[in-house]
C-alpha positions in Angstrom: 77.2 -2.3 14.7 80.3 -5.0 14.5 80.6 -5.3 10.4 83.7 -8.0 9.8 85.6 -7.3 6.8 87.6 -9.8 5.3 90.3 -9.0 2.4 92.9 -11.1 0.5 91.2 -13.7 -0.8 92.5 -14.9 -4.6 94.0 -17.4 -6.7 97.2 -19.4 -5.5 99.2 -22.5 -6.5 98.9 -25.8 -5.0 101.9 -25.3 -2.5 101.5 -21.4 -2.5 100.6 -18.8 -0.3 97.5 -16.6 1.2 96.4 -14.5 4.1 93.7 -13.3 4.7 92.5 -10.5 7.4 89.4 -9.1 8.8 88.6 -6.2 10.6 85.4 -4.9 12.1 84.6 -1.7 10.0 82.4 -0.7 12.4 84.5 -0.6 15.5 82.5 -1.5 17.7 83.2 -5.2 18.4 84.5 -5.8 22.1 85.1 -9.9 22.8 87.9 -11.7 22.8 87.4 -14.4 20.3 87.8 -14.4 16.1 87.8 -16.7 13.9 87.9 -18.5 10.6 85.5 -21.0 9.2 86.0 -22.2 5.0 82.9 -23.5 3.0 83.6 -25.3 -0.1 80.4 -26.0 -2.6 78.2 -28.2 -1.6 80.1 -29.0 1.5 78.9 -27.6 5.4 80.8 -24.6 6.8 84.8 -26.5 8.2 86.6 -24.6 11.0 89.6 -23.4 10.2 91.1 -21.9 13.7 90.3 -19.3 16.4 92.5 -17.1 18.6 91.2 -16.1 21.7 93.0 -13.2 23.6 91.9 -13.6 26.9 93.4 -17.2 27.1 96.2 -16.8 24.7 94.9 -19.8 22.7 94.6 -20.3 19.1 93.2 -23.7 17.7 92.9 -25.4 14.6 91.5 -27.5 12.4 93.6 -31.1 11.8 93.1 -30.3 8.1 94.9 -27.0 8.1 97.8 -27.5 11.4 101.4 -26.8 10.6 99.9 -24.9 7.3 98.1 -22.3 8.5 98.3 -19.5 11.1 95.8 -17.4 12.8 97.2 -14.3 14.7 95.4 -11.0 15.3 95.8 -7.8 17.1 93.2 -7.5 20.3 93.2 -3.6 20.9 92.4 -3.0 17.1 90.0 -6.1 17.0 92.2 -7.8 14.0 92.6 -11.4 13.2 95.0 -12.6 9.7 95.1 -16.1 8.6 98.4 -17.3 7.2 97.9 -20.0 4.7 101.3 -22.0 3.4 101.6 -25.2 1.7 98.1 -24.6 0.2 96.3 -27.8 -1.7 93.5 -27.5 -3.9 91.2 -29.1 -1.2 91.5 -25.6 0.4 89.5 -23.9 -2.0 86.4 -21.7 -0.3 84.8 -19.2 0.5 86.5 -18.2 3.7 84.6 -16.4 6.4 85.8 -14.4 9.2 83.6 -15.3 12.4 83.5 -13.2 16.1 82.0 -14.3 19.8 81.9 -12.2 22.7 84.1 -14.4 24.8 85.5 -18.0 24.5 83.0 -21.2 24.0 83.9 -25.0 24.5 82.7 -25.7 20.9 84.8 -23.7 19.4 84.8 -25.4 16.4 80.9 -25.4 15.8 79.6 -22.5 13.5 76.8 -22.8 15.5 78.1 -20.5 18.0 79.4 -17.8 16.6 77.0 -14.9 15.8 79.1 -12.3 14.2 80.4 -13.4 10.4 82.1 -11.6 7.9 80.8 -12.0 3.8 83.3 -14.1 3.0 86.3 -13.9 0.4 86.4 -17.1 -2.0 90.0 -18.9 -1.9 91.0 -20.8 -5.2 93.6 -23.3 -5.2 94.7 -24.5 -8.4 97.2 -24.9 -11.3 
């Protein structure tokens, strides 16, 4: 059974750092594709980026681009996020996501059926 773990979540400074990582405890997660998605309150789950290892590709959201970096490790089934520059508008819970193989809406929570329980990000002075 694939269980994603995410760790690393805290408290940071506007203009401070994070990462995050998730694992599947279970080991048993096989695709190729692992994510991020962020959900602040009262707001609908925001992609963050995806890495998929099969086509080399990693995408992002607008809102997080030359801040944030997603890189993972595809034999151990890893994925980090590596969140600089950090505003307060980044402040969510933060949930790892997993899909067997790549999808065209990547960017949709909709299709991903694998999520982590999420690790809550705080931004603030």
């Amino acid at each position: 059974q694939v269980q994603l773990v995410e760790s690393g979540g805290g408290l940071a400074q506007p203009g401070g750092s994070l990462t995050l990582s998730c694992e599947d405890s279970g080991r048993t997660f096989s695709g190729d594709t692992m994510g991020w998605f962020r959900q602040a309150p009262g707001q609908e789950r925001e992609f963050v980026g995806v890495i998929n290892w099969s086509r080399r590709t990693t995408r992002y959201a607008d809102s997080v681009k030359g801040r944030f970096t997603i890189s993972g490790d595809n034999a151990k089934k890893t994925v980090s996020l590596e969140m600089n520059s950090l505003k307060p508008d980044d402040t969510a819970v933060y949930y790892c996501v997993a899909r067997t193989n790549w999808h065209v809406n990547y960017w949709n929570y909709r299709f991903y059926n694998l999520w982590g329980q999420g690790t809550q990000v705080t931004v603030s002075a």
